[in-house]
BAKOL-224814 format. One line per 4 residues: number of its first residue (from 1); for each residue x, y, z of N, C-alpha, C. Coordinates in steps of 0.001 Angstrom, whole numbers, plus 500000, padded with zeros to 6 digits. Each point is the difference from the previous one (the first is absolute). Layout:
<sites>
NUM> X,Y,Z,X,Y,Z,X,Y,Z; ... $
</sites>
This chain:
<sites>
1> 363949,097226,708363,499862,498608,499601,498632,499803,499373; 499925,498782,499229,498451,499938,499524,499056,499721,500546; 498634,500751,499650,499125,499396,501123,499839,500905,501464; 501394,501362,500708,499558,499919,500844,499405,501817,499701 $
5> 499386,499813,501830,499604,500975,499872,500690,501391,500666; 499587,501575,499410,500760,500874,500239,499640,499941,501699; 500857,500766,501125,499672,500408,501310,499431,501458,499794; 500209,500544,498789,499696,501337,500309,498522,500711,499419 $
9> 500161,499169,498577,498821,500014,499271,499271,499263,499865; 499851,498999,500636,499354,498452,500144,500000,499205,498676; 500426,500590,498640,499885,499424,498671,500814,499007,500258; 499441,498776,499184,500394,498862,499298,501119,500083,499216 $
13> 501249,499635,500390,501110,499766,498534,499399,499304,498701; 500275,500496,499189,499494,498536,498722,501131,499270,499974; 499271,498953,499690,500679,498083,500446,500804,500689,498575; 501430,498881,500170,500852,499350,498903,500854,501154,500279 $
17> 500077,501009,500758,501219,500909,499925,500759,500170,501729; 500957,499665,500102,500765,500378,501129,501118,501034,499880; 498835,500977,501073,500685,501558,500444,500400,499575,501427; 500461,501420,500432,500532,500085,501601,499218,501236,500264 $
21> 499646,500857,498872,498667,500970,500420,498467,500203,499462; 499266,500555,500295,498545,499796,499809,500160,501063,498360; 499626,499391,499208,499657,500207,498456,499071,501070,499923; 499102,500458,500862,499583,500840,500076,499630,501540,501030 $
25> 500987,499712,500626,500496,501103,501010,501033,499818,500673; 501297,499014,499455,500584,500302,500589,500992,499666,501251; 499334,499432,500706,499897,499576,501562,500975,498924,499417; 501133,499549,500821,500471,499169,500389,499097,498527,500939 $
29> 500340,498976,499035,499128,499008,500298,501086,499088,500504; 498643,499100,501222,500780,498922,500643,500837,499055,499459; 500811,499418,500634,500329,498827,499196,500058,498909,500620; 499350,498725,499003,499700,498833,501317,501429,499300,498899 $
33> 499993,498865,501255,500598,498888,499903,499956,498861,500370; 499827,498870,498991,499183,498839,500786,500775,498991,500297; 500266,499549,500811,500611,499125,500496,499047,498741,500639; 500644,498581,499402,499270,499099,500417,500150,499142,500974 $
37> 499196,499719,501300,500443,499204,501345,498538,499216,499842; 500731,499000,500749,498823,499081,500179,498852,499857,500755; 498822,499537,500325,499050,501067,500911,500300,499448,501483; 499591,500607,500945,500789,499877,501499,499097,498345,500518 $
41> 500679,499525,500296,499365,498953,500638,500381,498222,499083; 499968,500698,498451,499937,498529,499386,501559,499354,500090; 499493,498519,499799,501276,498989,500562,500620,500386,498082; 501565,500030,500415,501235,499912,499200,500043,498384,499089 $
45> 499821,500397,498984,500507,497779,499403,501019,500056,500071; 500135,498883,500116,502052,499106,500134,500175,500862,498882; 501699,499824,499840,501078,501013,499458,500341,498821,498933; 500320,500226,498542,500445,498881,499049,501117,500162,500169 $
49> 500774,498908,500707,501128,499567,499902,500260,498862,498774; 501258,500813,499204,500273,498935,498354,501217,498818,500824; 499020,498937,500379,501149,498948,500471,500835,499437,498450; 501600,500505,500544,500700,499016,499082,500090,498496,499963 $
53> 500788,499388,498948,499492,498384,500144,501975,499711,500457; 499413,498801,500625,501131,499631,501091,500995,499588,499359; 501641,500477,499794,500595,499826,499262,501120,498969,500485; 499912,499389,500815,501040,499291,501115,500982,500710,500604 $
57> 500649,499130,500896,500834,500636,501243,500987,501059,499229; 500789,500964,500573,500309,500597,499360,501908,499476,499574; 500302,500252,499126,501487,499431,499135,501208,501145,500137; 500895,499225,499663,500816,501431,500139,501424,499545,498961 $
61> 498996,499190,498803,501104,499324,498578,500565,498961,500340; 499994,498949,500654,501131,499149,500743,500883,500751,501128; 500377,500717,500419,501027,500564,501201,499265,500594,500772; 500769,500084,500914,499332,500611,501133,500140,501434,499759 $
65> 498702,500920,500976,500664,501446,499921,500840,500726,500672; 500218,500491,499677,501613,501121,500017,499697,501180,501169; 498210,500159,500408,499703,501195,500480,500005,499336,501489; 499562,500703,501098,499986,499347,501483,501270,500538,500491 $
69> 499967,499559,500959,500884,500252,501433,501188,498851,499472; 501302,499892,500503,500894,499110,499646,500011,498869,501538; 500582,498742,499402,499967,498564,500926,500848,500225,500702; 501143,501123,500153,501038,499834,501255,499522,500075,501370 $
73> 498698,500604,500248,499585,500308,501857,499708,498223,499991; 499657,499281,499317,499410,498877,500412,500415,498626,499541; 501801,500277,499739,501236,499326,500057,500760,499748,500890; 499786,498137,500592,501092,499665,500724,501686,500896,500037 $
77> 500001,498942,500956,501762,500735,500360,500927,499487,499041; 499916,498628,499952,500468,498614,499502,499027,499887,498539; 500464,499483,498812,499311,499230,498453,500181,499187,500775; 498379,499316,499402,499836,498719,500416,499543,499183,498739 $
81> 500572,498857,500246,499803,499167,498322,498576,499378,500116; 498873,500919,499863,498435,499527,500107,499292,499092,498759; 500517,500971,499092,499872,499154,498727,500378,498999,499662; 501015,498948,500516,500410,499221,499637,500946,499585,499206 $
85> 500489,501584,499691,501291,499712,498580,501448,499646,500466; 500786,499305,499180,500625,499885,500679,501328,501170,500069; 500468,500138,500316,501312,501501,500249,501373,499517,499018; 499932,500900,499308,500784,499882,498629,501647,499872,500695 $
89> 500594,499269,499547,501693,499555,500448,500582,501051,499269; 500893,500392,500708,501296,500738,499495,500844,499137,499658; 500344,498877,500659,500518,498832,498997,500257,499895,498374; 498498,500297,499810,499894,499645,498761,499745,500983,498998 $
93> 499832,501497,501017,499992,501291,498948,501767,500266,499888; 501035,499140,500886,500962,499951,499764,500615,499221,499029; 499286,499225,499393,500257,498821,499847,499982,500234,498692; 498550,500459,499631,499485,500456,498468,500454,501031,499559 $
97> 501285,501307,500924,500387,500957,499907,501689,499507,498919; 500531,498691,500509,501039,499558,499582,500004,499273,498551; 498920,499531,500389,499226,499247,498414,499693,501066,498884; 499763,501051,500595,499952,501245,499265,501580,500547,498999 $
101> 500742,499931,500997,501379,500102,499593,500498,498843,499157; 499830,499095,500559,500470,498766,498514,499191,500207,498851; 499082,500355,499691,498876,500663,498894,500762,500866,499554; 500469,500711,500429,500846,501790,499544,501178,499674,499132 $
105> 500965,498929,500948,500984,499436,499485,500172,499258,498864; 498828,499073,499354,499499,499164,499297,499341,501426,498575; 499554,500652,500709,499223,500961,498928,501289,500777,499623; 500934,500516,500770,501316,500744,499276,501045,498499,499391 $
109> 499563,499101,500326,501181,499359,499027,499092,499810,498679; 498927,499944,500050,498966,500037,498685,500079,501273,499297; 500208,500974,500085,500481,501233,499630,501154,500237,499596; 501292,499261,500502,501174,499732,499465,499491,499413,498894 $
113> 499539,498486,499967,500208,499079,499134,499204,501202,498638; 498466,500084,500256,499441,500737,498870,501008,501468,499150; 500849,500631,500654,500991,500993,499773,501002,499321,499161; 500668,498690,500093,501109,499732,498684,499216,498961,499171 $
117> 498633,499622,500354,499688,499441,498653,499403,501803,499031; 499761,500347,500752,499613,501832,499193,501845,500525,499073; 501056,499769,501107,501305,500021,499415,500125,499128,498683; 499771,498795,500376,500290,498942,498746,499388,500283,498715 $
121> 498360,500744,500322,499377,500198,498803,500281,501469,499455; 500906,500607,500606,501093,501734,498938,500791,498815,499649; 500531,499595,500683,501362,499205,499024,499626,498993,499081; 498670,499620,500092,499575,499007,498601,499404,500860,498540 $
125> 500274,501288,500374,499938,500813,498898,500537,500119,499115; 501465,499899,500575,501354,500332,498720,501057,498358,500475; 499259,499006,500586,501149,499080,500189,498826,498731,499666; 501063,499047,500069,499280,498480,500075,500170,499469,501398 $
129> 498744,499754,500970,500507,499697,501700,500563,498301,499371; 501152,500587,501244,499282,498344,500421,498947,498952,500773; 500054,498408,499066,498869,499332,501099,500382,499957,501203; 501279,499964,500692,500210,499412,501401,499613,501559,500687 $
133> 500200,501186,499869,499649,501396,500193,497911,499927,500328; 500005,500243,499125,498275,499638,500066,499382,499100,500770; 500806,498705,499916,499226,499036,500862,500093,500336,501275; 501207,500071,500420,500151,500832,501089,499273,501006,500608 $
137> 499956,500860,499423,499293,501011,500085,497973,499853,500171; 499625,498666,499315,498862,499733,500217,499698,498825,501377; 501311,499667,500330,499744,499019,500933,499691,501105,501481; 500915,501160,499640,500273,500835,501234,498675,500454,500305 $
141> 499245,500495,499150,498854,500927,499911,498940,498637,500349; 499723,499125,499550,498883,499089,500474,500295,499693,501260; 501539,499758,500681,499876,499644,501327,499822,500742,501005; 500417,501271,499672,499516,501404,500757,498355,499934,499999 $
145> 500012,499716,499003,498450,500369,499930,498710,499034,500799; 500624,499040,499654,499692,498725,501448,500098,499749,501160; 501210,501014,500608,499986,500022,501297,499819,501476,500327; 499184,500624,499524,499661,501190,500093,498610,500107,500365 $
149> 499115,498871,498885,498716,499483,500433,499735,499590,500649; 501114,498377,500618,499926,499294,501060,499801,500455,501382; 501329,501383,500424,499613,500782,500609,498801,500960,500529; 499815,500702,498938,498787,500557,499810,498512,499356,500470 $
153> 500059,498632,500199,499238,499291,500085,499480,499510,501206; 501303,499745,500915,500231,499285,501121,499781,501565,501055; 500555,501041,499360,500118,501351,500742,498190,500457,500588; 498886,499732,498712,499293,500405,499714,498949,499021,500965 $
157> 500441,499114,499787,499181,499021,501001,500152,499722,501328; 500992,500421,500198,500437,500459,501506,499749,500906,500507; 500185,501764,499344,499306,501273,500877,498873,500440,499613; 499247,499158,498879,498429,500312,500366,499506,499678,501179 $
161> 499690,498647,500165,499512,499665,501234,500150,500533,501344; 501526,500473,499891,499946,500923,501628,499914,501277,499502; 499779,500706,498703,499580,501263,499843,498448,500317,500611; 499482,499051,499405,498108,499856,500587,500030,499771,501454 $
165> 500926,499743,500539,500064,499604,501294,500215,501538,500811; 501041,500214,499379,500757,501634,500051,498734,501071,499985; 499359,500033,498869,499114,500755,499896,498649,500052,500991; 499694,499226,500690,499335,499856,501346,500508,500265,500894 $
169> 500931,499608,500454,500858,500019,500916,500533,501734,500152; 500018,500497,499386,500208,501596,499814,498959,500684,500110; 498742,499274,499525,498585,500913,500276,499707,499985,501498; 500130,498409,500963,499950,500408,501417,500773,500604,501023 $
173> 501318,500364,498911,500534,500799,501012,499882,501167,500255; 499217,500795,499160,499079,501054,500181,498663,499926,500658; 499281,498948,500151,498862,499773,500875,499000,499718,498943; 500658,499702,498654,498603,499914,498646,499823,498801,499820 $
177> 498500,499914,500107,499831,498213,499392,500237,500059,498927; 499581,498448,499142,500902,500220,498482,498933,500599,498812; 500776,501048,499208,499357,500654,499233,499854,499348,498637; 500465,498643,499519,499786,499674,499207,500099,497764,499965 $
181> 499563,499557,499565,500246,498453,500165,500981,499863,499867; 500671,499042,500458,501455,499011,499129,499811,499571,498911; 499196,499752,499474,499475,499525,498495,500359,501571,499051; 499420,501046,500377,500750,500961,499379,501135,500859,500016 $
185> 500421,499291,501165,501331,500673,499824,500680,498910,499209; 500285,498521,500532,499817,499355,498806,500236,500256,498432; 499118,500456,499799,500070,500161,498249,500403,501361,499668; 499712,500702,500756,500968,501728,499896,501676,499328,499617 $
189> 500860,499014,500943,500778,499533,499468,500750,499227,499145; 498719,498997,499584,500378,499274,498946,499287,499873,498410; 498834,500699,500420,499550,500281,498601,500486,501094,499088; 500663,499022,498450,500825,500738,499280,499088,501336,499371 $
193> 500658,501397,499694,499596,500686,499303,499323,500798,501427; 499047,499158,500961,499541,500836,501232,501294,500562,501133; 500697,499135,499943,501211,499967,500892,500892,501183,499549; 499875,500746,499358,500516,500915,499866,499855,501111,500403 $
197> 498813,500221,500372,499394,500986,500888,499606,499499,501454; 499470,498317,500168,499534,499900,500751,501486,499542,501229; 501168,499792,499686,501089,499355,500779,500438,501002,500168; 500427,501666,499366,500359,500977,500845,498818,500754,500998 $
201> 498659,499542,499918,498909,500557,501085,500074,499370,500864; 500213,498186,500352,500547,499488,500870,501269,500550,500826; 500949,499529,499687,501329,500846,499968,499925,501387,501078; 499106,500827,499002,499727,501363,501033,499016,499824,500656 $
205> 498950,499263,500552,499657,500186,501051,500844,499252,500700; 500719,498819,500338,501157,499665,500867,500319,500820,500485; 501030,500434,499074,500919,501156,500932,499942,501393,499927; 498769,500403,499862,498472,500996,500711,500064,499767,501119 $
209> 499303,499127,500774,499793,499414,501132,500880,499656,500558; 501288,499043,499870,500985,500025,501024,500981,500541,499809; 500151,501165,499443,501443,500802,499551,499255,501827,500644; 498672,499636,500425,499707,500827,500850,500266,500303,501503 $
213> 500837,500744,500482,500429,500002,501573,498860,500134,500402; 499097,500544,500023,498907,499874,500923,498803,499105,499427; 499523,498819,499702,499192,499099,499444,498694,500637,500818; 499686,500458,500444,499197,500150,501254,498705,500780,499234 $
217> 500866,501254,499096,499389,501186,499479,500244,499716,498545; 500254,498884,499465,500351,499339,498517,498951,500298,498975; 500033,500803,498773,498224,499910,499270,500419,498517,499850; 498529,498963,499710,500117,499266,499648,499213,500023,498546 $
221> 499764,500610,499588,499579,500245,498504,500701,500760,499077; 501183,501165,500824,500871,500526,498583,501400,499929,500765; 500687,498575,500455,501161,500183,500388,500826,500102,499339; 501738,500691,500510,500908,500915,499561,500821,498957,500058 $
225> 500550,499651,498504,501044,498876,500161,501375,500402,499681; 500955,499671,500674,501279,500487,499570,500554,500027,498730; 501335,500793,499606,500737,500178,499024,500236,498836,499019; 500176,499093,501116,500399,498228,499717,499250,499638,498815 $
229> 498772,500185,500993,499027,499259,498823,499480,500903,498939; 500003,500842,500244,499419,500873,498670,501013,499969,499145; 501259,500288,499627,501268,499204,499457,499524,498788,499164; 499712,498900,501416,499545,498522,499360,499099,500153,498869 $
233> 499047,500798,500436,498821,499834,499275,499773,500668,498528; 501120,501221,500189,500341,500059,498512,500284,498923,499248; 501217,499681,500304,500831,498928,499272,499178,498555,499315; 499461,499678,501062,498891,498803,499860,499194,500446,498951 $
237> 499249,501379,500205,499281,500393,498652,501101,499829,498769; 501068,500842,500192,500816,500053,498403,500401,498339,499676; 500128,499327,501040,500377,498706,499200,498749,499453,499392; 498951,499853,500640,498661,499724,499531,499900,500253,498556 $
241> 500102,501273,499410,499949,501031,499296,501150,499313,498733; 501207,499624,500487,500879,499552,499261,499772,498532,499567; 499180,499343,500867,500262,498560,499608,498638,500193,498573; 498941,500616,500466,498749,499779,499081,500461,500629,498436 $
245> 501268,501408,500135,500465,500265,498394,500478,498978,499628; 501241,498953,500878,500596,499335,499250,499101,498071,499355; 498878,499883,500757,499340,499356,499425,499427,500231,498838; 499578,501598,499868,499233,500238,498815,501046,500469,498766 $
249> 501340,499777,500325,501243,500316,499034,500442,498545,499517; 499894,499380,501249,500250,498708,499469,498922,499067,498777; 498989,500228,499805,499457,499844,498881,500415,500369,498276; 500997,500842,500068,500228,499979,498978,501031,499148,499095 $
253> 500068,499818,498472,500940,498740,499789,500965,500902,499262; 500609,501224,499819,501027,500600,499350,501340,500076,500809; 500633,500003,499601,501332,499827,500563,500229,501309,501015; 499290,501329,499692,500456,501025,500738,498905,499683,501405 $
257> 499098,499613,499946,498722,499563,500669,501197,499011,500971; 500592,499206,500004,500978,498976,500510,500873,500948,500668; 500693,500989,499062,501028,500808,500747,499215,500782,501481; 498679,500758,499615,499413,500579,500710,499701,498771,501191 $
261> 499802,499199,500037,499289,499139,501078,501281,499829,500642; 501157,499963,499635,500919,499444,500766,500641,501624,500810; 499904,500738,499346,500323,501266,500848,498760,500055,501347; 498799,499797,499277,499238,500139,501382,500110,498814,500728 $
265> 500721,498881,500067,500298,499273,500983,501002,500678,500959; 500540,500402,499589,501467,500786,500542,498938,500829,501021; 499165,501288,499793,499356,500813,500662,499195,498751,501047; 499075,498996,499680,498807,499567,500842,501215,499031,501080 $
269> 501237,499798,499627,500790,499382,501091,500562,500802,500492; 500493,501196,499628,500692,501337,501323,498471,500392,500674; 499186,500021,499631,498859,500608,500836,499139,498842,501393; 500826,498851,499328,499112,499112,501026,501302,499652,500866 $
273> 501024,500012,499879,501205,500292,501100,499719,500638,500816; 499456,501456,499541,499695,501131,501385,499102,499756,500451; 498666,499530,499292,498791,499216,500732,500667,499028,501285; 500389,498757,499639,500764,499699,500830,500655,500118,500921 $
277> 500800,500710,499816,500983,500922,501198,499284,500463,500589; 499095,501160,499750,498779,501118,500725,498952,498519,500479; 499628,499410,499845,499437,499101,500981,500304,499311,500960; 501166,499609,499595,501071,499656,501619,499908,500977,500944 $
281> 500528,501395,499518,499824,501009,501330,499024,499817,500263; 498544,500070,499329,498430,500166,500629,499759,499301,500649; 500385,498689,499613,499701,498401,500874,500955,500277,501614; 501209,500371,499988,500843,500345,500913,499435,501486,500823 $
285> 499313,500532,499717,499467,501397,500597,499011,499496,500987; 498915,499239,499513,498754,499590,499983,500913,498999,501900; 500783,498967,499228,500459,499196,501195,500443,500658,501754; 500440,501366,499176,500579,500541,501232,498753,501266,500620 $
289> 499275,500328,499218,499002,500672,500569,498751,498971,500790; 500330,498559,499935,498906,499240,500769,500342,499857,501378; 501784,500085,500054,500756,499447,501227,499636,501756,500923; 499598,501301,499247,499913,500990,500969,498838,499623,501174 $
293> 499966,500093,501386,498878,500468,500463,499530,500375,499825; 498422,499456,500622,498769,500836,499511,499906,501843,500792; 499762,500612,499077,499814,501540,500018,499158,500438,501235; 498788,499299,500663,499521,500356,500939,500523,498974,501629 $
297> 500476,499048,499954,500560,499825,501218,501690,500501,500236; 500198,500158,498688,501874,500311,499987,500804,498685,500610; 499878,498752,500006,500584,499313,500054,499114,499164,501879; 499900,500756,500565,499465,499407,501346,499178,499194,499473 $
301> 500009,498911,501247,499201,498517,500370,499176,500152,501163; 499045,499509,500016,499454,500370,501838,500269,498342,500469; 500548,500405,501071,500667,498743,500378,498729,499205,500933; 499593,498814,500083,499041,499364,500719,500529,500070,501544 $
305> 499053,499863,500794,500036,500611,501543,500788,499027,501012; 500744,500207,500520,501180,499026,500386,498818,499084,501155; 500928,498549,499925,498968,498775,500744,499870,500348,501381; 498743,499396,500409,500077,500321,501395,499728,498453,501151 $
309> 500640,498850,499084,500131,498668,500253,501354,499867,500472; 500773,499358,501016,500926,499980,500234,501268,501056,500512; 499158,501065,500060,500817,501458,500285,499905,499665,502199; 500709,501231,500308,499641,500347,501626,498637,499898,500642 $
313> 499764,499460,500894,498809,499695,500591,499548,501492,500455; 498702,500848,499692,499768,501124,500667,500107,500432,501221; 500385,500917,500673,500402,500312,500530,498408,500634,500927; 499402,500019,501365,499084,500018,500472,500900,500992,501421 $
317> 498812,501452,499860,500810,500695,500778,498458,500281,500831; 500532,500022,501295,498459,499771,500819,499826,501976,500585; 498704,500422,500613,499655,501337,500200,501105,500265,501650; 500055,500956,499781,500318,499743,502025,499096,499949,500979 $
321> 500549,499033,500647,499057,499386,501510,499204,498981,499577; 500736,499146,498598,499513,498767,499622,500964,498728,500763; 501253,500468,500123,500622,498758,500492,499489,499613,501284; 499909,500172,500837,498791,499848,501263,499727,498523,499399 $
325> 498825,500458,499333,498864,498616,499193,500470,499718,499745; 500872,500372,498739,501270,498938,499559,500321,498603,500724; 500587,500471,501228,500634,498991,500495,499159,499027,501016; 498847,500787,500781,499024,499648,500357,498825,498750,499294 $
329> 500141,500072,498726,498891,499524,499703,501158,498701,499342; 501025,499890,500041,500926,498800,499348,499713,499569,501113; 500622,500191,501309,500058,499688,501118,498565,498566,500460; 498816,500629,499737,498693,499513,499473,499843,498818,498809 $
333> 500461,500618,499486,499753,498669,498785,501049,498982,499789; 501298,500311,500851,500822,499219,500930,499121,498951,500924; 499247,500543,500608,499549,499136,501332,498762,499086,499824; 499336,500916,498449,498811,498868,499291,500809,498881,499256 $
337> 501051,499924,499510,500661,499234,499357,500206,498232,501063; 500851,500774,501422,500213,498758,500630,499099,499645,500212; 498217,500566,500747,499207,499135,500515,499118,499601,499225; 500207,500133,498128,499233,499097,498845,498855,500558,499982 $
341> 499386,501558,500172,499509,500572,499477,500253,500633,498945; 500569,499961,499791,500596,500864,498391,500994,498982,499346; 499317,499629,498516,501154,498915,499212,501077,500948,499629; 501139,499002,499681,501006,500601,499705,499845,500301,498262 $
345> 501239,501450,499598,499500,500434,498720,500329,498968,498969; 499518,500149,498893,500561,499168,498925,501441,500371,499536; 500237,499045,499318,501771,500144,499703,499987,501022,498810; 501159,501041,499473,499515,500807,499375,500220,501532,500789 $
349> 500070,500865,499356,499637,501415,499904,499117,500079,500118; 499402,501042,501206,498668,500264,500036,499683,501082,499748; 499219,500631,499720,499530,501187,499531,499766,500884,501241; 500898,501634,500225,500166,500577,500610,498732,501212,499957 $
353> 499042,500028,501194,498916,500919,499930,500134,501046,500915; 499722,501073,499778,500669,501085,500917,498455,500804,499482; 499308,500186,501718,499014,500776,500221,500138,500843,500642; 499713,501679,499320,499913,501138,501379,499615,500161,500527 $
357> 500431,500318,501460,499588,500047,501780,499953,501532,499709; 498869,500549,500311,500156,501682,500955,500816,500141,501183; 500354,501054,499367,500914,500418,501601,499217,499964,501610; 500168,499155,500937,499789,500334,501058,499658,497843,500363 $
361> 500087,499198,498936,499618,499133,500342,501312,498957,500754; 500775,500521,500095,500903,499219,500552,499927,499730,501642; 499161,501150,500082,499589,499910,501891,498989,498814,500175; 499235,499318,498853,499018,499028,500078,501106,499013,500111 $
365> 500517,499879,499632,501111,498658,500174,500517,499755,502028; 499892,498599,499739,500753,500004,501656,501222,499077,499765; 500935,500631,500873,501372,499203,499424,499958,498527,500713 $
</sites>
């Protein structure tokens, strides 16, 4: 190294060159290594800690997280309506299930009607219609089409409200508070263009959650919804899908533009029939999966503890070698009675006190 010196020849290395032997004989030279510690005794300074700046409590996007232990160890026996909501009627998921069906019925006679005015217009190709034919034919199709809406209307305003109802009501029967407001479930169902995605995510978490036999062990973030609704939820998309071509077909003013709009009436009324229909079952699924018992009591009640007002007077069973006193000490409070040392008891049941004697005290007694 530079600088040091030989052990053997005492020479000086010349500085600026690092060997491992002496440059001039040879010798294998030491080798240092310096390592730096601090000197023994002096005090250590504080350690720079880079404080971050406080970013608030911590978030987790709006929802809760998904990670942790699950709420079943620390789930009643019994749902209890804590929240205040009120418990969605089967009544009326029955109710809106039938209203569903007059919709279906109303949407296939609208599908008839749109099908021979589509007939009338091949045969106005090579013929002259007649007016009483046509008029007809336009009276059929507007009144279908009016009580198709009417329906549609009355249906719609009826199983929302206990759908949002539904949709809570299914989250506690798994033990989940609610994962989203009524305000958005809400508009998942009725906002147009959103409702298309957002009324089959409703939909499947429903019957996720109560079309699950065991609610207990339910995800509540990726539930498994039946055949039913995934079915539904096609369809709802393709009609969606159908009504927005035939608006943007209906803009045109050519006669084939006319032919075309009236064929896709034919399609957006067979597709909202099965909408229809397939919502009755869902509405009807939904009704009969509320009437199941709940998954963790299986149907048991704990019955409140039978009265103990008006039942058999207890029964007072004395030690042996109590009757002695027994009868001894009546005998006594017999004889304070006549000479008006002792008042008589109040009217009434009196309260029966029974104190234990050790064995051997009955010999203290004198008959």
């Amino acid at each position: 190294m530079g600088g040091a010196f030989c052990a053997r020849c005492g020479r000086r290395q010349p500085p600026g060159q690092w060997a491992t032997t002496c440059v001039h004989c040879g010798y294998p030279l030491p080798v240092t290594r310096w390592v730096a510690h601090p000197p023994a005794g002096a005090p250590r300074g504080p350690r720079t800690v880079r404080r971050r700046p406080y970013a608030g409590p911590p978030t987790y996007r709006g929802r809760p997280p998904t990670w942790g232990f699950p709420t079943v160890a620390w789930r009643r026996a019994t749902v209890s309506n804590s929240d205040g909501v009120a418990e969605p009627s089967r009544f009326l998921l029955r109710l809106a299930g039938w209203l569903a069906v007059l919709t279906a019925l109303a949407c296939l006679a609208g599908t008839v009607a749109e099908f021979l005015r589509w007939m009338l217009m091949l045969r106005g190709r090579t013929e002259v219609l007649p007016a009483s034919a046509v008029a007809a034919s336009d009276l059929f199709v507007t009144v279908a089409a009016a009580v198709a809406a009417s329906a549609a209307v009355v249906t719609v305003v009826v199983a929302v409200p206990v759908l949002v109802r539904t949709h809570r009501a299914a989250e506690r029967r798994i033990g989940y508070g609610a994962s989203r407001p009524s305000a958005a479930v809400l508009a998942r169902l009725i906002v147009p263009g959103w409702n298309l995605y957002g009324a089959g995510q409703v939909l499947a978490e429903i019957d996720g959650r109560l079309g699950n036999p065991d609610g207990a062990t339910a995800d509540a973030d990726r539930p498994r919804p039946g055949r039913l609704v995934i079915v539904w939820w096609c369809a709802w998309v393709v009609n969606g899908l159908l009504v927005l071509i035939t608006m943007a077909r209906a803009f045109g003013g050519s006669l084939q533009a006319v032919a075309d709009t009236v064929e896709l009436h034919i399609a957006v009324n067979a597709a909202a029939t099965v909408v229809a229909a397939l919502s009755a079952a869902v509405l009807w699924r939904f009704a009969r999966l509320l009437g199941r018992p709940d998954p963790l009591t299986g149907g048991w009640r704990v019955a409140p503890p039978a009265p103990t007002r008006g039942g058999q007077p207890p029964t007072v069973s004395t030690a042996p070698g109590m009757d002695d006193i027994g009868a001894s000490s009546d005998q006594a409070t017999a004889a304070a009675r006549s000479s008006g040392a002792q008042p008589e008891p109040a009217a009434g049941p009196a309260a029966t006190v029974v104190t234990p004697i050790p064995s051997g005290a009955s010999s203290l007694a004198s008959p």
